[in-house]
N, C-alpha and C positions, 0 to 999 in steps of 0.2 A: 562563530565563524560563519560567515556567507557562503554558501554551495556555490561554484564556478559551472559552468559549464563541461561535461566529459564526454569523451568517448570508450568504447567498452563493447566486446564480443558480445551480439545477440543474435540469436536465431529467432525466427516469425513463422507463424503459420497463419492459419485464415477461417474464417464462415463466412456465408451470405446472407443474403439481406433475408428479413423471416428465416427462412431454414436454406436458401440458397448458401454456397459454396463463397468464401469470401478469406482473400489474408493480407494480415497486416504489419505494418511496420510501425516502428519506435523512433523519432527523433531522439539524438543524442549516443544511439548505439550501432555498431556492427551489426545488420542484421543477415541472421538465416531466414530468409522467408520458404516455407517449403506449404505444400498444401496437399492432400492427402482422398486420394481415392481408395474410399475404404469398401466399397463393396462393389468390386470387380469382379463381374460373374463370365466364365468361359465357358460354353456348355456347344456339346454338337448334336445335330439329328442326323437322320439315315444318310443325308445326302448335305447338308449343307451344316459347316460350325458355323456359332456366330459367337460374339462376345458380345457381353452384357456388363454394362459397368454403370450403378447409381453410383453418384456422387452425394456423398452424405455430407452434411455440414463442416468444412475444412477448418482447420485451427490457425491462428495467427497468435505467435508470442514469445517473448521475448526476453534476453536474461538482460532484465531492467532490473535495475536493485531490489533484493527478497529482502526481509527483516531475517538476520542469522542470529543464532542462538547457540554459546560454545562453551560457556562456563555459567555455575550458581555457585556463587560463596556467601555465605557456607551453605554447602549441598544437603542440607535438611535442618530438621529442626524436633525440638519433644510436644508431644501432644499438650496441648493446652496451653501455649504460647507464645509469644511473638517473636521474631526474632528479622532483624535487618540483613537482608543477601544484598548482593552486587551481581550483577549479571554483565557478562561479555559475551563480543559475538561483534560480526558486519554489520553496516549500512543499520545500526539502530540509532537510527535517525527519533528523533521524536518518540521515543517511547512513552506511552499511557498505562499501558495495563498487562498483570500479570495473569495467567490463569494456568488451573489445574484441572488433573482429570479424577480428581475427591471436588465435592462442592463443597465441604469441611473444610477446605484449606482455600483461603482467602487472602488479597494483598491490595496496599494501598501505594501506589506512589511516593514515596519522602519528597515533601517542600520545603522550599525555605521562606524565611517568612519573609512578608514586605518591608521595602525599606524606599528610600529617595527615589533610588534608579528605579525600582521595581517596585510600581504602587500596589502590585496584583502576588500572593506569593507563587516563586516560582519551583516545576517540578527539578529535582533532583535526576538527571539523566541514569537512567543504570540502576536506580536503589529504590528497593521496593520494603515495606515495614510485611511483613507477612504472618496472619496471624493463623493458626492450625487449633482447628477447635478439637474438645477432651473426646469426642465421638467418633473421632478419623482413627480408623483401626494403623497400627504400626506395620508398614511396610514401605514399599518401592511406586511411586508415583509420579506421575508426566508434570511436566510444565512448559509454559512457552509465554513468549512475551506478545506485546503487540507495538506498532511503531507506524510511521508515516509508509512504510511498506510493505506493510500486511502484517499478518501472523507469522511467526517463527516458525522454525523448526522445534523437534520437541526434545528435552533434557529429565531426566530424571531427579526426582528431587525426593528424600527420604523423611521419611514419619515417624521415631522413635519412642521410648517410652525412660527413658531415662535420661539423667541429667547429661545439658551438652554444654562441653566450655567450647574457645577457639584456637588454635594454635599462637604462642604470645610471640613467633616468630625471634628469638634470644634463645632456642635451647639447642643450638648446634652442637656444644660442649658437654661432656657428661658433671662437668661441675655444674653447669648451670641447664639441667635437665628440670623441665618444669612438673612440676607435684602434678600429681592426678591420686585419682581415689576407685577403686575398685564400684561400679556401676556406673560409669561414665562416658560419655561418646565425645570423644575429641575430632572437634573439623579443623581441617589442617590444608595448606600446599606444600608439594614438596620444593626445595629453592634447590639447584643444578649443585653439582659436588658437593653439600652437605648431605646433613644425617639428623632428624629429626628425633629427640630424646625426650622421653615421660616419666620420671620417677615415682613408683608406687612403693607403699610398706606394706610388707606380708607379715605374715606368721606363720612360724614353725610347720609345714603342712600344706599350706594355705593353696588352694589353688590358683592362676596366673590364668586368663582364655581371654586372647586380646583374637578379634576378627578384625579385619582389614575391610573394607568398601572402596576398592579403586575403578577397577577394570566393570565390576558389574554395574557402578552407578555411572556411566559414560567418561571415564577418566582415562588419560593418555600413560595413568602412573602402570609400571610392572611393579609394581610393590614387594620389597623386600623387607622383611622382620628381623630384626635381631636383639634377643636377652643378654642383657650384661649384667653383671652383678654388680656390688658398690663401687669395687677396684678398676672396672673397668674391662673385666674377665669376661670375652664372649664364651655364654652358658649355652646358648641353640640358637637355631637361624630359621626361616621360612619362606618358601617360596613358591607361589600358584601353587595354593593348597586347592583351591575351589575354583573352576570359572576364571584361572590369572590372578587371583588375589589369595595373599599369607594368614594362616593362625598360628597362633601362639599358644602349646596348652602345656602348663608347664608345673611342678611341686614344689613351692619352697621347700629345700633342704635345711635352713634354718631362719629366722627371723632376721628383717635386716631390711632393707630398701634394694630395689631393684630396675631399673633402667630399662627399656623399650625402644628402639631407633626404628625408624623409617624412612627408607629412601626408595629410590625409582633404581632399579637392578644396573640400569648404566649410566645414574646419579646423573639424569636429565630432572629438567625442574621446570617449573613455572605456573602460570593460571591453570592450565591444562592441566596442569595434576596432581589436582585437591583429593583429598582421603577422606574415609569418616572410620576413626580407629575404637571401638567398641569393646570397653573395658568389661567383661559379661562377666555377671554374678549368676544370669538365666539360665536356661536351656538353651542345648545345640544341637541343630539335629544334623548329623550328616549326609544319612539317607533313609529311606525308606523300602520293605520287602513286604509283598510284592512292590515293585513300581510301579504298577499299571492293575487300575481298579474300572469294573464294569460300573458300564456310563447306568447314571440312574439306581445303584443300586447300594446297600450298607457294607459295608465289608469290614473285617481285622485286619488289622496290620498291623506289623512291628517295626517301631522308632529305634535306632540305633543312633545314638549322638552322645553326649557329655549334660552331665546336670540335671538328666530328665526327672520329672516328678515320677515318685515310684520306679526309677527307672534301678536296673540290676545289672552285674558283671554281667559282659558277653564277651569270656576266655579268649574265643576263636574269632572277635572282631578286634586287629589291631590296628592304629594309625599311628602309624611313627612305631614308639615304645608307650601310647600311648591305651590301654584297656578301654574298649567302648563299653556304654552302657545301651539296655536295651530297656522296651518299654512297649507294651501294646495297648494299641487303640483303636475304637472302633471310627471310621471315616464314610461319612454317605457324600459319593461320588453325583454331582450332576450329571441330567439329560445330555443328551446329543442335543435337542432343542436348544434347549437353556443355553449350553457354549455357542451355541451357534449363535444365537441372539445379544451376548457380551463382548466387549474384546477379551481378546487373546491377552494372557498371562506372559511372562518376560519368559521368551525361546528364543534362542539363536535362529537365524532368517532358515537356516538347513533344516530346523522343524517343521516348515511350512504347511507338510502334509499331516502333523500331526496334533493331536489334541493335549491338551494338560489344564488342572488346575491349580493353584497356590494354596499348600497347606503350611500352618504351623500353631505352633503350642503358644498361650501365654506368653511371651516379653522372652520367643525364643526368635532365630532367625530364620527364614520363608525358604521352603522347598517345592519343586514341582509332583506331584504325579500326576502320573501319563494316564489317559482313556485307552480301557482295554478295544483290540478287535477280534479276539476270540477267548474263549474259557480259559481260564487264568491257572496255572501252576507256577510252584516254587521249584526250582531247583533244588537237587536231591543228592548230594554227597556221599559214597563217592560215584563220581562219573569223568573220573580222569585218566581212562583209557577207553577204547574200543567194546572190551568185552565186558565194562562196567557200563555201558550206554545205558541210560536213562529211559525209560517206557514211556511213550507219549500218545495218550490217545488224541486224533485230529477230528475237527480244527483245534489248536492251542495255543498260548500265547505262556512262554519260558517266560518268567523272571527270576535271574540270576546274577551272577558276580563274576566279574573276571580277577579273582581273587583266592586264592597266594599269588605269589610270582610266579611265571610262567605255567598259569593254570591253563588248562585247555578242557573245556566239556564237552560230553558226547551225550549225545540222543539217540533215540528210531523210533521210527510208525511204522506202521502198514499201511501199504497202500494196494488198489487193484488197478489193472490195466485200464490207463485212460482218462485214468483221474487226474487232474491239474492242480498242485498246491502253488502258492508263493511262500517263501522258506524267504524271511524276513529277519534281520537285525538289527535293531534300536539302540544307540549309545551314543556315541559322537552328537546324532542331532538333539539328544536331551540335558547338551552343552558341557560333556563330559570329554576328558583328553586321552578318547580311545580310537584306536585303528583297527579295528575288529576284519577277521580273515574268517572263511566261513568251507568248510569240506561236505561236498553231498558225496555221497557211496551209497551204491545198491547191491544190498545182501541175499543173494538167492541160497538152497539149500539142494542136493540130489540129491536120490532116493536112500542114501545112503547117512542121510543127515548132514552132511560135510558141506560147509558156506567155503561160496565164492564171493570175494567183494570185487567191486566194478568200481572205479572214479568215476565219477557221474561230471563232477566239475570243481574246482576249485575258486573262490569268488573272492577276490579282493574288492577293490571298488569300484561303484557304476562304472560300467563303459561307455559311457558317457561323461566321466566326468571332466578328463581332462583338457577336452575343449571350451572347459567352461571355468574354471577359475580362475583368478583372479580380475572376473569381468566384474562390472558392476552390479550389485546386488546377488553376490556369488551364493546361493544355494545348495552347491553338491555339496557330497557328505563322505566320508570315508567307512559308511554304514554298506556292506553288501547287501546282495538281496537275488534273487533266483527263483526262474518258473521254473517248477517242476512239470513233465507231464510223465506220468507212471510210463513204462513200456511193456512192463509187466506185471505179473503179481508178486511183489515183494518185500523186503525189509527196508525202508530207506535208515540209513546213518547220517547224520549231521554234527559235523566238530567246529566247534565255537572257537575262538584265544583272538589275545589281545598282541596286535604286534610289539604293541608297546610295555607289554605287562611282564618281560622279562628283565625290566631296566626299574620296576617300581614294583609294590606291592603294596595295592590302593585297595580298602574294601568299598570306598564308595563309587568305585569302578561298575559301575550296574549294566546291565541290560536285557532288553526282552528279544525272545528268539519265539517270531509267530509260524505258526504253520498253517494256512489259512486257504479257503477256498478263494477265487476269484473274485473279488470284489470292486469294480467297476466306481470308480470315484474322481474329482479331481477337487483343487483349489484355486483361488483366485488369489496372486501376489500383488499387490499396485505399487507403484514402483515411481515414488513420487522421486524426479531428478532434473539438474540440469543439461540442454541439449548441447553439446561441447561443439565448439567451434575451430580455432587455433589451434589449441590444444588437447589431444586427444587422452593424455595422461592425465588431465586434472581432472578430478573432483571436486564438486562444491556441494556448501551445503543449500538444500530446498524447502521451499514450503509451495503449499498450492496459492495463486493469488492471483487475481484478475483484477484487472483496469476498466475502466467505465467503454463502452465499446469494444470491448476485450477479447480471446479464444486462448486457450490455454490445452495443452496438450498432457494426458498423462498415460503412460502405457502400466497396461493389465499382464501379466506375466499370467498362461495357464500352465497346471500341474495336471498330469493324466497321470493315473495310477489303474495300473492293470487292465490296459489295453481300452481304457474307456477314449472312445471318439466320438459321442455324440456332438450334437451341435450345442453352446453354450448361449443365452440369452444377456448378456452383460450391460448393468444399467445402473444408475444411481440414486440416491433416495436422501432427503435432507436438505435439497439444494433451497433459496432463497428464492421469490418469486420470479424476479430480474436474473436468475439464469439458468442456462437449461443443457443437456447434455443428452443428446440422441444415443438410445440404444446401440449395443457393439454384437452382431452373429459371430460369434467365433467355430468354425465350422471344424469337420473333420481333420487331423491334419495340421492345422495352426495351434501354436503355441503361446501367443499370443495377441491382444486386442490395445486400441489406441481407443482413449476418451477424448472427444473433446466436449470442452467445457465454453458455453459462450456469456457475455453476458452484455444487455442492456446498452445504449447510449444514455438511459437513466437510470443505471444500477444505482442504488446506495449504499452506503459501508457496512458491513456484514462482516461476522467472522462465527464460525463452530464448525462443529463434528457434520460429516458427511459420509455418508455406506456406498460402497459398491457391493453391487449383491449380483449373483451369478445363478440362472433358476438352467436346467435343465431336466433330461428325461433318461432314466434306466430302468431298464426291463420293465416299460411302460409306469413307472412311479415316478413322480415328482423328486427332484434330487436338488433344494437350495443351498445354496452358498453365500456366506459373508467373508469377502475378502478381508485377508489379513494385508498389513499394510510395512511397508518396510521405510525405513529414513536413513540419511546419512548419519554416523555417526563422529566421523572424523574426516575431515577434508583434506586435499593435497592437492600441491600441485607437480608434481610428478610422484604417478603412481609405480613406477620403476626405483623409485626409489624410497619414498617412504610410502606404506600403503597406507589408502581410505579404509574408512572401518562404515559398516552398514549393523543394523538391527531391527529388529519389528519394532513397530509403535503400535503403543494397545490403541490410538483411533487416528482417522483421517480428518485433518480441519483444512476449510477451504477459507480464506478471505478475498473479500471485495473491498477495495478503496475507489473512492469518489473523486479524489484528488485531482487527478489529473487522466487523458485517456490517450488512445496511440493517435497519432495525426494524417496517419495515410492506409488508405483500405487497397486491399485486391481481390477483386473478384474473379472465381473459375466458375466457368458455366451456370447450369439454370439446375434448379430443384427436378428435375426427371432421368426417368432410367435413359439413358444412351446404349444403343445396339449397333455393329455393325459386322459383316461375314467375316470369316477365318481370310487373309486377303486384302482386306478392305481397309479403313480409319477412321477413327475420329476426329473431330476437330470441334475441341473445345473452347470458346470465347475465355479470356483473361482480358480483364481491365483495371487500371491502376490507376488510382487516383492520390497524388503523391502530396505528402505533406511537407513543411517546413523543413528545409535540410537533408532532402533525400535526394538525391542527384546521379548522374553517372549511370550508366547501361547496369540491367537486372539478370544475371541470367543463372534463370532455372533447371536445376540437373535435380532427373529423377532418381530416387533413393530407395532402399530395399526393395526394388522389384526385379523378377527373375527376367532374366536377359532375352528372350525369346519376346516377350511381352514391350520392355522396356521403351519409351517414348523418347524422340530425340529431344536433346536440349532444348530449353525454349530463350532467345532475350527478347529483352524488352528496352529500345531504347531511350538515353532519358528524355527526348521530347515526346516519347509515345505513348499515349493513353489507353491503347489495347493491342494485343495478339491475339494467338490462337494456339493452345496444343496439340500437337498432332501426333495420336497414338494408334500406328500403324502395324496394322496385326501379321506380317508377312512370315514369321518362322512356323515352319510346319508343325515342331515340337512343342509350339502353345499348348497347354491344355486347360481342359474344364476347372472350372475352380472357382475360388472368390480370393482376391489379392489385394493387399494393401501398400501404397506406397506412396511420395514423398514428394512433393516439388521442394527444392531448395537451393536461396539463390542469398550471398552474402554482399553487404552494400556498410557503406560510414554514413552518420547520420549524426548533427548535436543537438542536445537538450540539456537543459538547467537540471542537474541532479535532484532540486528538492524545490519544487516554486513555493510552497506553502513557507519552508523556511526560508526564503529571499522576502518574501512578503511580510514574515512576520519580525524580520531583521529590521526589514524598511521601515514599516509601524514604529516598530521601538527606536530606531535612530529618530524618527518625527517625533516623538515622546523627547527623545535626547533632545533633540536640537530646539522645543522647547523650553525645554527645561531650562536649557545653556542660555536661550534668547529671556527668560524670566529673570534667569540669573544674574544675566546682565546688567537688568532693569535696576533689580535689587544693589546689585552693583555697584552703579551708578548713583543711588541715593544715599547708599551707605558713604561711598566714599566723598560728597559732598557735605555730610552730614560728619565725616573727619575732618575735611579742610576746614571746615566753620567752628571744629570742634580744636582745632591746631590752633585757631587763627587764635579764637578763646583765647586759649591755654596762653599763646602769647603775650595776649592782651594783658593777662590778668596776672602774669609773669614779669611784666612790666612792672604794672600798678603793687604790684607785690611788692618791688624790689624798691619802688617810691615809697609806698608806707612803710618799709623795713628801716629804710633812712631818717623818715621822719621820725621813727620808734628811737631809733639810736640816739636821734638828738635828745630826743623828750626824755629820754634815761637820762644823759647826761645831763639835764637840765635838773631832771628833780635832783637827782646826786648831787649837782651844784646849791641848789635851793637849800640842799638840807645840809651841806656841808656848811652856807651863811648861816643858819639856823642854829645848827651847834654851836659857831663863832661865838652868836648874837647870845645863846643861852648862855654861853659862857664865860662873855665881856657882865652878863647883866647880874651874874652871881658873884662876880668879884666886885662890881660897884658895891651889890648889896653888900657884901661883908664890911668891905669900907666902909660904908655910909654909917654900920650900926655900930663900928668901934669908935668914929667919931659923929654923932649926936648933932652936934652943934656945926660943924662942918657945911656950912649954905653950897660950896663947890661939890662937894661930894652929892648933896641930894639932887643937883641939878644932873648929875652924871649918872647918878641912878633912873630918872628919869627917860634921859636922853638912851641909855643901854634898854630899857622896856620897848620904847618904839621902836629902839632897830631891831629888838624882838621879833614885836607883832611884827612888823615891815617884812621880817624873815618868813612869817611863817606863813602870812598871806601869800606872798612870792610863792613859797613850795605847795601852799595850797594848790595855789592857780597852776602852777605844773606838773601837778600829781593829775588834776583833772585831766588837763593837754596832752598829760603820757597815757592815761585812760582811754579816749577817746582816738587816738592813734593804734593805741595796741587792741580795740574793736575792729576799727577798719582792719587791721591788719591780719586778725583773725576770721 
């Protein structure tokens, strides 16, 4: 199919020529053009304010077709071999190449081989052969595609160590449940109102531990378990055991064959929502105590899970009806460096601020522990009351369980007047399904010994959060947390529960409860997305990706933690030499930073990994940052009703395409600081220089900027080649600061979806229409080479049917010849008898005579026609 021509929501922003201010537009789409003063400084002296505003490199760009990325079938594969996926996803236009974030794991494109039409073999759209060499350790790993429109977004794609069949799609029926064998990873989709069935044989005993992979490997499935026995008897059910996804851990009661269904909890189905169901004969771990091990250093700890090696009863660990086993092990925690220097491990985006690495055993399944931020203790039984509180010396960092049902633990320190703790809790963001509620109280004593308790506060969730979720790249957490400051010298009490843990009794319900001095930190979120237009409710999915003459815009999300305001240095590292990205100050006060990325009128095609790094200063130290990076995970188009799903991605890849570039520039002002008094304005130069299909009046309305400051609209009409901004500083309320904000101005524009694919259409129909004009040739000689060959046939159809005639005479004739011949033999054997009964007889010998020559006469005759029928029935053959 040949790309048509579209149109399509897109927003522009802009840079300038060298480092000047410049934004662009996109033939073919909607655009937002908007341009961005990012370092607007307001500052007063004794007598006179002035506002100070550089203009940093402005971004132009646009939602032109991204390569998407939304499904891998099948979503992994076993170490040491190959196996064919299919990928889905948008605008994968021309796909070439797969990659991972293991260099072990490798893929080539599927082709087909050449043939008439296709002298060259051609690639197979979508299907990649992927090979996973024996050295890629088993776990959870990125992948993305690449195509005519950059790099993808990223997808998860899994490493296992044991044998994996596919789902054979026929096993809706429990008669026709397909066999599987205990050690086995089934990849599977689930199909809408079915129920996917596995039949396994046990023994008497035997154990059943089926994991489910939906929700953690990017899957849309709510995955529901359920055990039947041979009759069809449901035996147990399961559902969001871990993270939204079911296990199964079950006892044959006796020998027999047993059945496994999987479906989506409200029997939704389709590409979206492939499984990978893990038939474990291995290790399980469930959790781990403590959770949180000091960075840099070796520590014990104990496994709690199913099937551990050496692992033993642990009575008091129950799941379901289910006895855990326990097991310890010694684990050396990495640096703060070293994390710093890697991506981040699979956490839900509400982590953000926090650290973890991926442990696991041998051919079991991947858990996280957490980096401690102060001396680590275990929770101490009992402490489910008041006067059972638990002793703490500070700083400390709890790790505990919110485990039996409606457990509640209690603590206390001492503290003295004036001292500042933060009284921290950890669970929800370590992707756990808790709501933790949090009691301070302070215990004094009178001379008498007699305690008075004070409610100091009770902490549900940030107060902050509820302006914040369900936004994009929603980070709040249902985690409290609370500044202490001492008022006097006293006992403090803290009581932990789960709001939820009256309705469940979960032991892998974990969490750390820190009590820590002030610690001045933040992070960096990047927040790769599309800039919405129309539609304010949709989501789409993203990747970073610039066009040859390109700006690309991407906002940094900062995290402050404990009152830290320093000023942040934000900048990137990785890029390609063709393009570049001015440093971002994020100052006191802001929460977040805008990149823009520009690139070249000679960029070339490029695609990899790229860091945003964040350096700052505390308590005069050095304080760096590697931003963690967030991606969409599920897209919508109205978020009111079905919601977008987001997640961290362990890295950031940018692509450059060469392709094709945007066709119209805008320029705002000049590379220098601009000043003018509290009172006074600016007037910034815009000029636009319009390309193919951009028409129609422009007009620019300023965006996130506080309304005292705010510039009036700007248009631009469509015969005009330049304006001016005017940003008049008249509200008294202005103040000092640095501010960033937005031109953005929406216009229709068309472009060819894909030139490279019109071209390469075109190509191959001149190939075609070749081929057809050869063909013709061929054609043409052939079929003259039949009329000559008919005409033949006729000819010799004829002459056939003349010799056949002659042959029939020339038969008849000899048959005739030879029937005189008999005659003549005949006439001359009755003379002869006559002759010799009578001797003397002169009549008779003359008759014997006379009967020899009609003989011979005869037989000459049939001679000659025996030859004559010879030489006929040659011709004729």
């Amino acid at each position: 199919m040949v790309p048509t021509a579209f149109e399509k929501n897109v927003p522009c922003y802009g840079t300038g020529p060298d480092d000047g201010p410049i934004t662009r537009f996109f033939l073919g789409e909607k655009v937002m053009l908007w341009s961005q003063l990012s370092r607007s400084c307001l500052r007063r002296a004794l007598i006179v304010a002035a506002l100070v505003a550089f203009l940093l490199p402005v971004t132009t760009w646009a939602q032109l077709p991204i390569t998407q990325l939304t499904t891998i079938y099948p979503a992994g594969g076993q170490q040491g071999t190959e196996v064919e996926v299919q990928v889905g996803g948008g605008d994968q236009d021309s796909l070439g190449q797969m990659v991972f974030s293991h260099p072990g794991i490798t893929a080539k494109q599927k082709m087909t081989p050449a043939d008439e039409l296709n002298p060259k073999p051609q690639p197979v759209n979508g299907t990649f052969q992927v090979a996973i060499g024996k050295e890629v350790p088993a776990g959870i790993y990125e992948a993305r595609v690449t195509g005519q429109f950059g790099v993808s977004n990223p997808r998860y794609f899994v490493v296992g160590t044991s044998t994996e069949v596919t789902d054979n799609g026929g096993n809706h029926e429990l008669a026709k449940a397909q066999p599987v064998t205990l050690g086995t990873i089934i990849n599977g989709r689930a199909d809408a109102s079915k129920t996917d069935r596995y039949q396994v044989e046990l023994a008497a005993g035997q154990r059943l531990l089926v994991d489910c992979l939906a929700q953690r490997i990017d899957s849309r499935l709510d995955g529901t378990l359920i055990l039947f026995d041979a009759q069809g008897q449901e035996l147990m059910r399961s559902r969001g055991h871990r993270q939204g996804d079911p296990l199964i851990d079950f006892k044959a009661p006796a020998a027999g064959q047993y059945v496994v269904g999987i479906s989506d909890f409200v029997y939704r189905g389709g590409a979206e929502y492939m499984y990978r169901l893990e038939f474990r004969t291995g290790p399980y771990i469930d959790f781990i105590i403590p959770s949180v091990g000091a960075p840099g250093a070796k520590g014990s700890f104990t496994i709690y899970g199913r099937n551990l090696p050496g692992g033993k009863p642990a009575p008091n660990m129950r799941s379901g009806s289910v006895v855990l086993e326990q097991a310890t092990v010694s684990i050396t925690v990495p640096g703060q460096a070293e994390l710093d220097a890697r991506p981040s491990s699979y956490q839900p985006l509400r982590a953000a601020m926090l650290d973890a690495v991926p442990f696991q055993l041998p051919g079991s399944n991947t858990i996280n522990l957490g980096l401690a931020v102060a001396p680590v203790v275990v929770e101490k039984e009992p402490n489910a009351a008041a006067d059972q509180a638990q002793q703490l010396t500070v700083p400390v960092q709890v790790s505990g369980q919110f485990y039996p049902a409606r457990d509640a633990d209690w603590y206390q320190f001492s503290a003295k007047k004036g001292e500042i703790y933060w009284i921290e809790v950890t669970s929800q963001r370590r992707g756990l399904d808790t709501d933790a509620v949090m009691l301070v109280q302070r215990v004094t004593k009178n001379d008498k010994g007699e305690e008075t308790v004070s409610e100091i506060t009770f902490v549900d969730d940030p107060s902050d959060r509820n302006g914040r979720i369900g936004g994009d790249y929603d980070d709040t957490t249902d985690d409290p947390s609370y500044r202490l400051t001492a008022d006097q010298d006293a006992v403090y009490r803290v009581m932990v529960r789960d709001q939820f843990g009256d309705s469940h009794s979960t032991p892998h319900a974990t969490y750390e409860l820190a009590i820590r001095k002030e610690q001045p930190d933040y992070r960096l979120l990047a927040l790769p997305k599309q800039i919405k237009t129309a539609n304010a409710n949709e989501v789409k999915m993203f990747s970073p990706v610039l066009r040859r003459s390109d700006t690309m815009l991407m906002q940094v999300r900062v995290l402050r933690r404990d009152g830290f305001s320093g000023e942040i240095e934000v900048s990137v590292a990785g890029l390609p030499a063709e393009v570049t990205c001015p440093n971002v100050t994020v100052t006191a006060g802001q929460n977040s930073a805008n990149l823009v990325f520009s690139a070249t009128e000679n960029a070339k095609t490029w695609s990899g990994p790229i860091q945003i790094k964040g350096a700052s200063q505390v308590d005069g130290g050095q304080l760096n940052r590697l931003a963690r990076v967030g991606t969409v995970v599920w897209n919508t188009a109205n978020r009111t009703q079905i919601a977008a799903g987001f997640r961290n991605s362990r890295d950031l890849w940018l692509s450059v395409i060469d392709v094709e570039k945007g066709p119209a520039l805008v320029q705002v002002g000049e590379d220098k600081v601009l000043e003018t008094s509290l009172g006074g304005k600016l007037e910034v130069p815009v000029k636009i220089s319009r390309g193919e299909g951009l028409a129609g009046d422009l007009k620019f309305v300023a965006t996130a900027v506080p309304g005292e400051i705010k510039p009036a609209d700007l248009t631009i009409k469509a015969a005009e080649k330049e304006s001016k901004l005017v940003v008049a500083i008249t509200n008294a309320k202005a103040k000092p600061g640095l501010y960033h904000f937005y031109l953005r101005a929406d216009s229709k524009v068309k472009r060819p979806r894909n030139p490279a694919a019109i071209t390469a259409a075109e190509e191959h129909q001149k190939f075609l229409d070749g081929l057809v004009k050869s063909l013709a040739g061929e054609t043409k000689k052939v079929t003259a080479e039949k009329d000559a060959a008919v005409k033949q046939s006729q000819q010799d159809d004829q002459q056939l049917k003349t010799v056949g005639q002659k042959r029939d005479t020339m038969v008849k004739a000899v048959t005739a010849a030879e029937n005189v011949v008999k005659a003549a033999t005949a006439k001359q054997g009755a003379a002869q008898k006559a002759a010799e009964q009578d001797k003397d007889n002169a009549g008779l010998a003359e008759a014997v005579k006379a009967a020899e020559k009609e003989q011979a006469d005869a037989n000459t005759k049939l001679a000659a026609a025996k030859k004559a029928a010879e030489t006929v029935q040659t011709e004729f053959t």
